[in-house]
C-alpha positions as a printed NumPy array, in Angstrom:
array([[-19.139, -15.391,   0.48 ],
       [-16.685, -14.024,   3.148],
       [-16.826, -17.188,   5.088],
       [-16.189, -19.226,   2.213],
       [-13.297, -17.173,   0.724],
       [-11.568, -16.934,   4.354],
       [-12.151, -20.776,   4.377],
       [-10.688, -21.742,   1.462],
       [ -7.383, -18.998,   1.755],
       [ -6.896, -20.707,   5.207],
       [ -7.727, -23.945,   3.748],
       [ -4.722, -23.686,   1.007],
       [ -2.   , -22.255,   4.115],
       [ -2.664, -24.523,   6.588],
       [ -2.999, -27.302,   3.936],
       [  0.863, -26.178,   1.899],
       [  2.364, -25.65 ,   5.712],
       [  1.642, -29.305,   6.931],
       [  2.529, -30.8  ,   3.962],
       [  6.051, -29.554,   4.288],
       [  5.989, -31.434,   7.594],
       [  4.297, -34.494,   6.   ],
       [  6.522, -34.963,   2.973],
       [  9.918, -33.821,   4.894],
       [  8.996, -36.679,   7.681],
       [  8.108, -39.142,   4.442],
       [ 11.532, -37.95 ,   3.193],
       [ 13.368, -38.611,   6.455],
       [ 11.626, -42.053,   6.996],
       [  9.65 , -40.618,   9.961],
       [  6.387, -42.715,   9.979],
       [  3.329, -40.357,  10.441],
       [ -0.103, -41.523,  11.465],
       [ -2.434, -38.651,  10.935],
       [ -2.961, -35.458,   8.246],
       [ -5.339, -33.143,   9.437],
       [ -6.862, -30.028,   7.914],
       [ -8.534, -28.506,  11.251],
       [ -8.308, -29.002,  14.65 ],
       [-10.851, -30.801,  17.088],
       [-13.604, -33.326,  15.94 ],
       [-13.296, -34.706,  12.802],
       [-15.908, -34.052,  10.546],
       [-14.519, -36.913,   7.87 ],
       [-11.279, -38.926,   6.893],
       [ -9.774, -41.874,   4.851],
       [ -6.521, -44.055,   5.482],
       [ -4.648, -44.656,   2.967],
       [ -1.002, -46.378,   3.622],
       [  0.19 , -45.857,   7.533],
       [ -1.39 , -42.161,   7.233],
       [ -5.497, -41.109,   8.496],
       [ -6.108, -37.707,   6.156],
       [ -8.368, -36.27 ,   7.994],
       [-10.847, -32.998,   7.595],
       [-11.476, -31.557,  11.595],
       [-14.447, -28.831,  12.579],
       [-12.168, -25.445,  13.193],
       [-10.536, -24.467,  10.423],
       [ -8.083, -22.534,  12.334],
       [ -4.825, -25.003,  11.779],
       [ -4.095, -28.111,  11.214],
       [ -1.7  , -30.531,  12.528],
       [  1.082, -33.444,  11.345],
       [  1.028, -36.374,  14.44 ],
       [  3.607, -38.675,  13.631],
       [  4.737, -41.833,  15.552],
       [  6.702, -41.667,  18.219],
       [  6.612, -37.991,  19.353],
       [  7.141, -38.978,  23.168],
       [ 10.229, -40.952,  24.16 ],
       [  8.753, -42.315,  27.182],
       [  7.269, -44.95 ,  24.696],
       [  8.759, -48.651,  24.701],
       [  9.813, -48.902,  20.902],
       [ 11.623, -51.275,  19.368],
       [ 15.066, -50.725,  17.426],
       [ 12.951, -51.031,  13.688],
       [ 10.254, -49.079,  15.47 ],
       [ 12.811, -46.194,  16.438],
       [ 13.758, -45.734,  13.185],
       [ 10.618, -44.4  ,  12.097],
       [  9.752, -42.411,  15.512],
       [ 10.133, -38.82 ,  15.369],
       [ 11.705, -38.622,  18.577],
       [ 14.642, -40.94 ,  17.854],
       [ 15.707, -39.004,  15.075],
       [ 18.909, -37.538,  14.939],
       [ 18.657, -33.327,  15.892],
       [ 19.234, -31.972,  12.458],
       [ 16.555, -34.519,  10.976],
       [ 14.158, -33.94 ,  13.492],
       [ 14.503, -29.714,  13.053],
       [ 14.439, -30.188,   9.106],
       [ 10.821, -31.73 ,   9.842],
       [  9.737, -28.614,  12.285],
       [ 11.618, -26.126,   9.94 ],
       [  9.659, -27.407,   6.472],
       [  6.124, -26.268,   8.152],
       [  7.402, -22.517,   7.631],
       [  9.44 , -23.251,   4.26 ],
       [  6.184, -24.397,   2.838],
       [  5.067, -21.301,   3.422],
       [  7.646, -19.249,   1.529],
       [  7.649, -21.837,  -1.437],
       [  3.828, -20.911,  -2.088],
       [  4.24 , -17.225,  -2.693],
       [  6.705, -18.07 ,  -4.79 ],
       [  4.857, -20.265,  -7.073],
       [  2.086, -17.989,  -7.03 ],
       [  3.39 , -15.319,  -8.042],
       [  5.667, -17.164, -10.634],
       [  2.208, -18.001, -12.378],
       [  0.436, -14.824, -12.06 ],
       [  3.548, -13.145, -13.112],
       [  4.969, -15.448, -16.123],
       [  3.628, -14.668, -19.68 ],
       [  2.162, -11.184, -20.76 ],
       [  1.556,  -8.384, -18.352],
       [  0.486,  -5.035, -18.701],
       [  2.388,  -2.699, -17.496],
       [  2.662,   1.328, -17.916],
       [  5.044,   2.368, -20.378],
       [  8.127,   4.346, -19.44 ],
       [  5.958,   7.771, -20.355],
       [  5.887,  10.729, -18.489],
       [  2.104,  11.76 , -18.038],
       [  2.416,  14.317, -15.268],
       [  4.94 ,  16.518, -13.737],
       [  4.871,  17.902, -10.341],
       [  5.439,  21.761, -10.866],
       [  8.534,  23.013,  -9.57 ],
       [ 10.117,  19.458,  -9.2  ],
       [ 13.131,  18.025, -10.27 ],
       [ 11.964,  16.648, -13.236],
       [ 10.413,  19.985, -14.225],
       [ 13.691,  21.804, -13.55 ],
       [ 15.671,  19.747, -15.753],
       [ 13.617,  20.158, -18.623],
       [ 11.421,  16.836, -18.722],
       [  8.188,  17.132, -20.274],
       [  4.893,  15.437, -20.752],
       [  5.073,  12.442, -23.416],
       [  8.947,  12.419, -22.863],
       [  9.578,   8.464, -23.334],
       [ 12.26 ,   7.551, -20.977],
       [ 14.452,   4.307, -22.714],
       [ 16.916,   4.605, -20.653],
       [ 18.322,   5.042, -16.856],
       [ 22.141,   5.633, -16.122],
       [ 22.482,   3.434, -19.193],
       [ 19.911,   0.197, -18.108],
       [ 17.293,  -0.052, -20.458],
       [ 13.898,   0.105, -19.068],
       [ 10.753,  -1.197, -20.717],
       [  7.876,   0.204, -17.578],
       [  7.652,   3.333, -15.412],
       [  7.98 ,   0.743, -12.411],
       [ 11.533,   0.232, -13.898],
       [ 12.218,   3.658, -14.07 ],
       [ 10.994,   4.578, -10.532],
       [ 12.894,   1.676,  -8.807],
       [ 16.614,   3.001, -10.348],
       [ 15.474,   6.632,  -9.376],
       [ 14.359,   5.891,  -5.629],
       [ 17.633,   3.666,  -4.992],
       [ 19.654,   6.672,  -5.688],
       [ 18.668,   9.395,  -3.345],
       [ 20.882,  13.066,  -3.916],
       [ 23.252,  11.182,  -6.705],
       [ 23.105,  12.045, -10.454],
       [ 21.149,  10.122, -12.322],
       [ 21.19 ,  10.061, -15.968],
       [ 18.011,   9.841, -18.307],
       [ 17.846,   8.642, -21.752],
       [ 14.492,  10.418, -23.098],
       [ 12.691,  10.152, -26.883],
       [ 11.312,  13.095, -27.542],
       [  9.571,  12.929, -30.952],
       [ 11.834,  11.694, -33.293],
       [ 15.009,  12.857, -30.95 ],
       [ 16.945,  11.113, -28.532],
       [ 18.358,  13.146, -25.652],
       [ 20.231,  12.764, -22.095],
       [ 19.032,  14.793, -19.384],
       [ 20.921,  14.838, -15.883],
       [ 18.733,  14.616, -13.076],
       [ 19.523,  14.402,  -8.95 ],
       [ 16.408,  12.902,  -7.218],
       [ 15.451,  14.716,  -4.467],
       [ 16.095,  12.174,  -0.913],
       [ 12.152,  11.413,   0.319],
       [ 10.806,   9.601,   3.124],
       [  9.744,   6.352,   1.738],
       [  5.805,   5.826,   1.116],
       [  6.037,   2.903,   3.206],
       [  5.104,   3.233,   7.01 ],
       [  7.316,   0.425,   7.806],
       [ 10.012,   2.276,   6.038],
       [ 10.27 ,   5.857,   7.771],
       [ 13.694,   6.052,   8.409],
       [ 14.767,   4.945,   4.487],
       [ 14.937,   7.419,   2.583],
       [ 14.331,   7.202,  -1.626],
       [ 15.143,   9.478,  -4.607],
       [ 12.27 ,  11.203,  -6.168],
       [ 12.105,  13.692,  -9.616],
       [  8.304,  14.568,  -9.448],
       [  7.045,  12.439, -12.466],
       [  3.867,  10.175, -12.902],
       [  2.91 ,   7.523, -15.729],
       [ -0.775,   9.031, -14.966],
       [ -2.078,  12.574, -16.664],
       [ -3.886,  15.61 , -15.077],
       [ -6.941,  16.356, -17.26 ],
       [ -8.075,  19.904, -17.628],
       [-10.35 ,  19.712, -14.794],
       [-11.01 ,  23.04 , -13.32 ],
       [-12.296,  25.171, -10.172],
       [-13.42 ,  28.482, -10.76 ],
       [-12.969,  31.615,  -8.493],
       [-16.233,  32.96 ,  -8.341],
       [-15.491,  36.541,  -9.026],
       [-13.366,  35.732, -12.311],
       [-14.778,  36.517, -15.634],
       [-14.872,  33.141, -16.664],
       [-17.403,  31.979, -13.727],
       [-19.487,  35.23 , -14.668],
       [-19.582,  33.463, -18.439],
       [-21.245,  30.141, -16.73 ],
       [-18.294,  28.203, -16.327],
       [-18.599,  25.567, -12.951],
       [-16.281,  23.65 , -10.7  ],
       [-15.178,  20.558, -11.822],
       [-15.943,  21.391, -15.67 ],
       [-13.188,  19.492, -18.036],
       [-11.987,  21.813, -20.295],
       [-12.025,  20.379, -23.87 ],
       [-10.928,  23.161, -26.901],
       [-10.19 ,  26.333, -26.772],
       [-10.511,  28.562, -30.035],
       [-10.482,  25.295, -31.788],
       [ -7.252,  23.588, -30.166],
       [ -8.254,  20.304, -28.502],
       [ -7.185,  20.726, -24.518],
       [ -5.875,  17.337, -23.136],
       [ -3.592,  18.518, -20.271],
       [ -2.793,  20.852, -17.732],
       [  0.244,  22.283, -19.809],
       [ -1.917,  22.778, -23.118],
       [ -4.754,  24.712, -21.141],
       [ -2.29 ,  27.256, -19.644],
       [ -1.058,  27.607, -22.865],
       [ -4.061,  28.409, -24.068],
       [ -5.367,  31.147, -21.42 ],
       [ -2.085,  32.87 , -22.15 ],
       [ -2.966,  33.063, -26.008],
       [ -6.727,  33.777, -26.143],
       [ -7.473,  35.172, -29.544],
       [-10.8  ,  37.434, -29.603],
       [-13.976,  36.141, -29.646],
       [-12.465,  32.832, -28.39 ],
       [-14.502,  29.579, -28.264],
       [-14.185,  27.821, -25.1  ],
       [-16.047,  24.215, -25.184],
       [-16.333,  22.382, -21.999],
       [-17.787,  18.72 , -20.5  ],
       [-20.039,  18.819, -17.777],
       [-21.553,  15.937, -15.352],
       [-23.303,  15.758, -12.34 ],
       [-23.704,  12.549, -10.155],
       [-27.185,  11.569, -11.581],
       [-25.895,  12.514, -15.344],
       [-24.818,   9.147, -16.839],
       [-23.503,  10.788, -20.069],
       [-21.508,  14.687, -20.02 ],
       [-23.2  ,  17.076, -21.407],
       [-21.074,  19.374, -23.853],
       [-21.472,  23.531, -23.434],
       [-19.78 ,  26.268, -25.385],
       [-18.923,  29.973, -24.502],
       [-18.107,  32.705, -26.354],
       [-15.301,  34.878, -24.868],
       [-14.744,  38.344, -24.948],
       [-12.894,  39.911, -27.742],
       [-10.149,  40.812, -24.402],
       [-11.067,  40.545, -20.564],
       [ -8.92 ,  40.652, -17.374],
       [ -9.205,  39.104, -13.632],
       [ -8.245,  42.089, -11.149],
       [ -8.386,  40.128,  -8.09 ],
       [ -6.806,  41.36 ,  -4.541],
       [ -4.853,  38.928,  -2.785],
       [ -6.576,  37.604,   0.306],
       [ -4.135,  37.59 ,   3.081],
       [ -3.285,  33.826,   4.305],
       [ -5.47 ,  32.683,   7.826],
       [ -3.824,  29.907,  10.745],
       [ -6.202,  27.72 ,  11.962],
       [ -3.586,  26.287,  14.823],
       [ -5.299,  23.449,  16.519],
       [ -2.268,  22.305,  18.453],
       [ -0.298,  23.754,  21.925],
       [  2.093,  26.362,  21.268],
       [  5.407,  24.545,  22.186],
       [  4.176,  22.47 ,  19.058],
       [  3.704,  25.11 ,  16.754],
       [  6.97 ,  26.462,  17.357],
       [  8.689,  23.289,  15.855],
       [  6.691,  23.514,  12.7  ],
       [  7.358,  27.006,  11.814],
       [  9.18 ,  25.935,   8.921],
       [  6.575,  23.747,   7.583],
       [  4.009,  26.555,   7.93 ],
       [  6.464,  29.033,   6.187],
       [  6.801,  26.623,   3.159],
       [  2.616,  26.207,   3.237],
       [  1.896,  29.69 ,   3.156],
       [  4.723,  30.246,   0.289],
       [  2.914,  26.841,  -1.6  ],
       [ -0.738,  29.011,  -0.859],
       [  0.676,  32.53 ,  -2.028],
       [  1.646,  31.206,  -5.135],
       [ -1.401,  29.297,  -5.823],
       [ -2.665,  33.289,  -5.593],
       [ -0.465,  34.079,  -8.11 ],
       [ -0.773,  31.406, -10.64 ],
       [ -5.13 ,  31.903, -10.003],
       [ -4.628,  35.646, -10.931],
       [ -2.185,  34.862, -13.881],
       [ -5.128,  32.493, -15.618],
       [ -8.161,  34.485, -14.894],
       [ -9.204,  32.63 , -12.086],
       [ -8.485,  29.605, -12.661],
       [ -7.416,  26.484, -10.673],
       [ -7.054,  22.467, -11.585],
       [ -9.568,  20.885,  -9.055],
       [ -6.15 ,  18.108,  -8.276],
       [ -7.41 ,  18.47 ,  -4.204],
       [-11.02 ,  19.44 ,  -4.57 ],
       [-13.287,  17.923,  -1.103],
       [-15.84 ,  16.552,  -3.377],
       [-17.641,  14.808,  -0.277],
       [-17.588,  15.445,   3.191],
       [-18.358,  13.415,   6.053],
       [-20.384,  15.251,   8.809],
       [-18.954,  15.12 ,  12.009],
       [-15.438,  13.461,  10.541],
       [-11.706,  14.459,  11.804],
       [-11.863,  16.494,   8.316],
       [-14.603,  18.222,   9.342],
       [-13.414,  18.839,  13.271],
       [-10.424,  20.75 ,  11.611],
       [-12.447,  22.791,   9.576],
       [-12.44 ,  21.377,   5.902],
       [-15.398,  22.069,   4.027],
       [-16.658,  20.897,   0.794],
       [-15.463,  22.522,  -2.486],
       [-12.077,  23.322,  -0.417],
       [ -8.947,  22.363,  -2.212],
       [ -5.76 ,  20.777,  -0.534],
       [ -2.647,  22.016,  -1.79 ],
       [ -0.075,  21.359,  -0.076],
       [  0.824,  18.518,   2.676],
       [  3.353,  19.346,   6.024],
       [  5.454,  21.904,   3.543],
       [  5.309,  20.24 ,   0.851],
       [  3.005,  21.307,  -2.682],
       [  1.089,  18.527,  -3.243],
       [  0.511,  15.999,  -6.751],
       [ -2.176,  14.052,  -5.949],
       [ -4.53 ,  13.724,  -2.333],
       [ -2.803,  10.628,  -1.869],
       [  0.14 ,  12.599,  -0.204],
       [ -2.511,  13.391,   2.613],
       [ -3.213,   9.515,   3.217],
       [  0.505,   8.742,   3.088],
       [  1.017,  11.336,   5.545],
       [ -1.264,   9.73 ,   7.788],
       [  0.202,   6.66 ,   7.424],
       [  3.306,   7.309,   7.848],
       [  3.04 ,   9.523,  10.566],
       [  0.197,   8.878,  12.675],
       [  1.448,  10.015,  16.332],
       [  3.08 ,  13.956,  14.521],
       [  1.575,  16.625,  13.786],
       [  0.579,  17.681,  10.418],
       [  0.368,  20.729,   8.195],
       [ -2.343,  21.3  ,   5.051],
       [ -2.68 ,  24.553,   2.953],
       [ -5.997,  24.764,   2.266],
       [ -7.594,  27.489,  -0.855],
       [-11.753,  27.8  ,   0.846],
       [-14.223,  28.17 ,  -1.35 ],
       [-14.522,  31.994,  -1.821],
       [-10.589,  32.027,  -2.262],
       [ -9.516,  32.234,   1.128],
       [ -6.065,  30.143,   1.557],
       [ -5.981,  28.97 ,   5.096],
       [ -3.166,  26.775,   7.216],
       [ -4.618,  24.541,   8.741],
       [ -2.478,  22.519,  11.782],
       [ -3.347,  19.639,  13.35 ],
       [ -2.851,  15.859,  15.044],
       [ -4.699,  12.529,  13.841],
       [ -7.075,  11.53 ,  16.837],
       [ -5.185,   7.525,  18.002],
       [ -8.943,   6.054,  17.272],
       [ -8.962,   6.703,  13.432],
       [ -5.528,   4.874,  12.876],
       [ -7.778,   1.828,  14.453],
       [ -9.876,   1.864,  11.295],
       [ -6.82 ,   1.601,   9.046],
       [ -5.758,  -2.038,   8.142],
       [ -5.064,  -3.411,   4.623],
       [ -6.127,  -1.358,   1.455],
       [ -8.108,   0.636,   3.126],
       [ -9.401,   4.412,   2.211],
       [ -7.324,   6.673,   4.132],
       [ -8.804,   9.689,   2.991],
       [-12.267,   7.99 ,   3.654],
       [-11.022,   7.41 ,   7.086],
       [-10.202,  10.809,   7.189],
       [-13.433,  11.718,   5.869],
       [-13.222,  13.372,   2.248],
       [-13.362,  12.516,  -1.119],
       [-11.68 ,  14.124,  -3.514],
       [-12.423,  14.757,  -7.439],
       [-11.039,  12.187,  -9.844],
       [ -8.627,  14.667, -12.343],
       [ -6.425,  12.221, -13.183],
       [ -6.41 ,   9.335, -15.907],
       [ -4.499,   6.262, -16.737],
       [ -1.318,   6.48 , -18.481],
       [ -0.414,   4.721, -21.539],
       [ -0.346,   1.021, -21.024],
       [  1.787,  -1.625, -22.977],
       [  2.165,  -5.544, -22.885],
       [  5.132,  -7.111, -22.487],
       [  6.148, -10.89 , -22.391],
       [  7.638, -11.86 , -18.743],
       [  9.808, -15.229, -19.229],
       [ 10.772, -17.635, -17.044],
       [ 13.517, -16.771, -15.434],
       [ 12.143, -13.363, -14.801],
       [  9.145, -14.338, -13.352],
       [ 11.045, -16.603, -10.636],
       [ 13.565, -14.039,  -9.913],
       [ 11.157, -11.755,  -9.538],
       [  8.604, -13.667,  -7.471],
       [ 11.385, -14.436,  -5.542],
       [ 12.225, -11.067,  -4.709],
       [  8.385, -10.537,  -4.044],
       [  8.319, -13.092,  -1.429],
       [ 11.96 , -11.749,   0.352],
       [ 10.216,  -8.094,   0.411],
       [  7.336,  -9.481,   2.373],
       [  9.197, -11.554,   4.476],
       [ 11.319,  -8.545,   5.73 ],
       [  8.409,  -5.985,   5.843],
       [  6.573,  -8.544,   7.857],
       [  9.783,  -8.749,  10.225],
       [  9.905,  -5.28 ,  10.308],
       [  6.025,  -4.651,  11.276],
       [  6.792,  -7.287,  14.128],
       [  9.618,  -5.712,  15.601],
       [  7.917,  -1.971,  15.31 ],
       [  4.941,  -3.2  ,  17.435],
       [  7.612,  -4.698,  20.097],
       [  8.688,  -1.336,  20.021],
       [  5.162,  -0.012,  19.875],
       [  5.663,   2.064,  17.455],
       [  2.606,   0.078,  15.643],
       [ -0.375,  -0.19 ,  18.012],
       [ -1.055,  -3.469,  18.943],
       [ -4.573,  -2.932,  18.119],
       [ -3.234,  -3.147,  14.305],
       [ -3.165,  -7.528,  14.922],
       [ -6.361,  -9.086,  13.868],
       [ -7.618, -12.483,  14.487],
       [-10.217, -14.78 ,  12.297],
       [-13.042, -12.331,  11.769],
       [-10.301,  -9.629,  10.359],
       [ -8.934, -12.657,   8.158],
       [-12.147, -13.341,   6.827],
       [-13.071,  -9.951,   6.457],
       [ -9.666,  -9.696,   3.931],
       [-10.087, -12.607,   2.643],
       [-13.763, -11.314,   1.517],
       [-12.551,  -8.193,   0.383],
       [ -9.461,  -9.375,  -1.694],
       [-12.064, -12.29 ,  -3.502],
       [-14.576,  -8.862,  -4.626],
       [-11.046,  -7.759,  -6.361],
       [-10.355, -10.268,  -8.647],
       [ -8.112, -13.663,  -8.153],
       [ -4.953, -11.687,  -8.8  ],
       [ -5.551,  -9.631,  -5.699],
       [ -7.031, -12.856,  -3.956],
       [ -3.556, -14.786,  -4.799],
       [ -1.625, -11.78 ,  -3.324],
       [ -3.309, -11.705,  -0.085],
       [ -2.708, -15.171,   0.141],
       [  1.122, -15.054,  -1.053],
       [  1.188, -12.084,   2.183],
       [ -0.867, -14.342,   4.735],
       [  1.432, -17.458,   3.874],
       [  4.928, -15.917,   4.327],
       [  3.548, -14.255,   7.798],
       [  1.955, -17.612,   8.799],
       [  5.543, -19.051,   7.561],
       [  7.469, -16.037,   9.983],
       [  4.793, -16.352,  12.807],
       [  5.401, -20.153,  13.12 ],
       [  8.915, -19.038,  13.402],
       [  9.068, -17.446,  17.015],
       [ 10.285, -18.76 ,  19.33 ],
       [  7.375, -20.225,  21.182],
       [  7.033, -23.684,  22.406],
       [  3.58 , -25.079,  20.958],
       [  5.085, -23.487,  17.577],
       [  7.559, -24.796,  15.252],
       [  9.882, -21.951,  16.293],
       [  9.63 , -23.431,  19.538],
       [ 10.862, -26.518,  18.665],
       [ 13.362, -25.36 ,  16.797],
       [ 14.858, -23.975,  20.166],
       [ 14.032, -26.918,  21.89 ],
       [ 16.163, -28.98 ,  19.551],
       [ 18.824, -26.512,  20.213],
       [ 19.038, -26.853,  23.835],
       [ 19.511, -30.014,  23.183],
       [ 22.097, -29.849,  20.979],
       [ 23.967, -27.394,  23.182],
       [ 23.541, -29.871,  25.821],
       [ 23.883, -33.046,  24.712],
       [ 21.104, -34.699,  25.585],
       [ 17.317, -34.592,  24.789],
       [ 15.125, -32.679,  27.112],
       [ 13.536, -34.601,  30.337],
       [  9.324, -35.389,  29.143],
       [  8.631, -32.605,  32.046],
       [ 10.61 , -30.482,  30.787],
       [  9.174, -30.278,  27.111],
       [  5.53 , -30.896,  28.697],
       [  5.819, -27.476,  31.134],
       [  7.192, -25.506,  27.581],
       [  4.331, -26.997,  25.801],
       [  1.763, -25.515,  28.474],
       [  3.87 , -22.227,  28.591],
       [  3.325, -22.331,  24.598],
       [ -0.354, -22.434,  24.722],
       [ -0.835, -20.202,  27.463],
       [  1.062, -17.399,  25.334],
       [ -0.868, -18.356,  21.803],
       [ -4.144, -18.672,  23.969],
       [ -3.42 , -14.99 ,  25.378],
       [ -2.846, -13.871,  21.492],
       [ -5.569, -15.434,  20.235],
       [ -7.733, -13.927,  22.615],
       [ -6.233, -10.33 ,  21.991],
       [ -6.453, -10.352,  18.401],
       [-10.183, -11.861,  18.899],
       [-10.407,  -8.695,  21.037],
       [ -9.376,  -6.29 ,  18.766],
       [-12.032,  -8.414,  16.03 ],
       [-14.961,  -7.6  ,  18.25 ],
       [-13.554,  -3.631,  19.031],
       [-13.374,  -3.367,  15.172],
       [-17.171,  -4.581,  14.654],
       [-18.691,  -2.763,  17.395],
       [-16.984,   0.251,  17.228]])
């Protein structure tokens, strides 16, 4: 399956990239003589006109030969007219140039089609709010239906977050429903470093809102009242005194109301449980949690001239943890399990820094954490720093916890992978789906935005590129065939819309790749063609035969790297 699905993605680039060569040479009245899918012996072919189609053993490439690409041959004048050589400069670079275009056009028609016609989407419905955030302070709540942004309608949550990140510290003006009311509520998004790793230095506007709501999942101090009852970690909380719970706002509301005698009704599954099982306890007609404060630990795992430049961040942490105290004590022991280490691996960079299962991340370098996710973007993002997590233990204990990512795990990070995995945790699942809608995408809409799809690679690409020039990506991040196949496999077990998208990402950097400026490449004839137009006169054979040799040596050396890093990734 994973050679077959890396077979036929390459199949379709290589194919789409040498048929903008084919039909721009057809176009330009440049005679060609062979079509090949592959390189090296042909395994099968047909002629059909002046063109051999031809089907070659390594499915690496392919290749466009077309007649007259040396002008040490004897041609006559009719016989120039077709050769490839003897065409004018800006013919003969429209020919090397529609290799690359090809592969731009594909995205774009892919995702035209997998975007045109109905789409769901996640309505423009706030699910979740991060406590204390912008969103929070201006008086947002959960179900608010946001219409409106600075006065552009808005029909998704994507919408909505796009207008808020471009407009980092400005005002920002939201048109919520409410019910049956309409209201305005100004917000200023808070500037963030973009989620991106490519992206560090960008910063985008964020109000603390998600499409996706917190269930009334719950950890349980083990000294509270409510764990002396029979209540567990990871219980869902489903009624209270006969009010259905369905969020993280309704249950707090309800543990500061508890009538006497109270009825508390909860879901409960273990791994091998295929169905929850659904218990009820009684609560006492009034009961308190006296619990003292446990003072805050530093588990420093860094030099000191490092810890002194993240004395802020460990200021904010222990403020984030000291509060988490406070909120515990307010709701008789009570925490949402949004963090919880689920599953540990043994002998894992979680577990060398002293995470343990049933521990609970709360907040990330400073910063009170939403979802675990912010610990994977962290990683991401920041690979080389040093980070910060506040940490509640098991018995209560909240614990700062400082530390760097060891430069071997970022070598197990590629596409879509599991950060946190990586990292070696799990966390519990307390989230669920948001409302979703469908919508009709036209034409016109679909193009644009495939379009803009296809740019937003294209520069990202350019930017990854340029960061490992810098090395500011390791160079152990390029792959070669095995990692393509590997992808390829990978994206097939996710469906064909996540299949198509690997390949719209593949094509445009095939299409960039085939762009530098190395002979062998169409970039590097591109330049060639430019010499000569700068000089007036074509290149000596020697000349073009020593940049041809210099080409291959280079591609050779890269091809050999990333085949390198292939066999470093399998055996490691």
């Amino acid at each position: 399956m994973e050679i077959l699905a890396g077979i036929i993605l390459l199949g379709v680039l290589v194919t789409f990239h040498e048929l903008g060569h084919f039909l721009f040479a057809k176009w330009l009245g440049v005679r060609v003589l062979v079509f090949s899918v592959g390189f090296g012996p042909k395994l099968f072919g047909f002629k059909k006109g002046e063109t051999e189609y031809r089907l070659s053993a390594i499915p690496l490439g392919g290749y466009v030969r077309m007649f007259g690409e040396s002008l040490s041959e004897n041609l006559s004048a009719e016989e120039k007219r077709m050769s490839f050589m003897h065409q004018a400069i800006w013919r003969k670079s429209l020919i090397a140039f529609a290799g690359p275009l090809f592969n731009f056009i594909l995205p774009i028609v892919l995702f035209f089609f997998l975007l045109v016609g109905a789409e769901q989407v996640f309505a423009p419905k706030i699910g979740t709010l991060a406590e204390g955030g912008v969103a929070e302070k201006a008086g947002l709540l959960p179900d608010d239906l946001i219409v409106a942004v600075s006065g552009t309608p808005v029909e998704t949550f994507t919408q909505v977050a796009d207008i808020i990140a471009a407009h980092p510290n400005e005002d920002v003006l939201l048109t919520v429903k409410r019910g049956s009311e309409t209201q305005n509520i100004k917000v200023r998004p808070e500037a963030k470093i973009s989620n991106n790793p490519l992206e560090k230095d960008h910063s985008v506007g964020r109000i603390g809102i998600m499409p996706a709501i917190e269930l009334p999942v719950v950890v349980v101090t083990k000294d509270s009242p409510l764990a002396a009852l029979g209540l567990r970690d990871l219980d869902t909380i489903k009624r209270i005194g006969g009010h259905d719970i369905e969020s993280k706002p309704a249950l707090f509301a309800a543990l500061l109301d508890l009538g006497p005698n109270s009825i508390m009704e909860v879901e409960r599954k273990s791994p091998e449980q295929k169905l929850a099982e659904r218990i009820s306890f009684t609560l006492p007609a009034a009961f308190a949690y006296h619990a003292a404060e446990k003072p805050v630990q530093e588990k420093g795992l860094l030099a000191p001239e490092e810890m002194k430049g993240l004395a802020e961040q460990v200021l904010k942490t222990k403020t984030i943890l000291h509060q988490d105290m406070v909120e515990r004590k307010k709701h008789l022991g009570l925490a949402f399990a949004n963090g919880f280490v689920s599953e540990l691996t043994k002998d894992s960079v979680a577990s060398r820094i002293g995470l343990s299962l049933k521990d609970r991340i709360i907040a990330v370098d400073g910063e009170k954490t939403v979802t675990a996710v912010q610990l994977s973007q962290a990683i991401i993002n920041n690979p080389k720093s040093p980070h910060i997590i506040g940490v509640v233990k098991d018995d209560g204990t909240p614990l700062v916890i400082a530390f760097t990512i060891p430069e071997a795990l970022m070598d197990h990070v590629g596409l879509d992978t599991d950060v946190l995995a990586v990292f070696g945790i799990k966390t519990a699942s307390v989230f669920k789906a948001g409302e979703v809608i469908t919508r009709h995408v036209g034409v016109l809409e679909a193009f644009s935005r495939a379009c803009s799809q296809t740019v937003d690679i294209a520069w990202l690409t350019v930017k990854s590129i340029w960061l490992m020039i810098k090395r500011e990506v390791p160079a152990s991040q390029i792959g070669g065939p095995i990692m393509l196949f590997d992808v390829a496999q990978q994206a097939a077990k996710k469906g064909l819309s996540y299949y198509i998208f690997i390949m719209c990402l593949l094509s445009v950097n095939l299409g960039l790749l085939n762009l530098l400026p190395i002979p062998a490449l169409d970039g590097g004839h591109l330049l060639l063609f430019g010499i000569e137009a700068v000089q007036r006169k074509p290149l000596t054979e020697r000349t073009r035969a020593m940049a041809t040799q210099i080409g291959i040596a280079i591609l050779l050396s890269i091809m050999a790297f990333a085949i390198w890093n292939d066999l470093a990734r399998l055996f490691r």
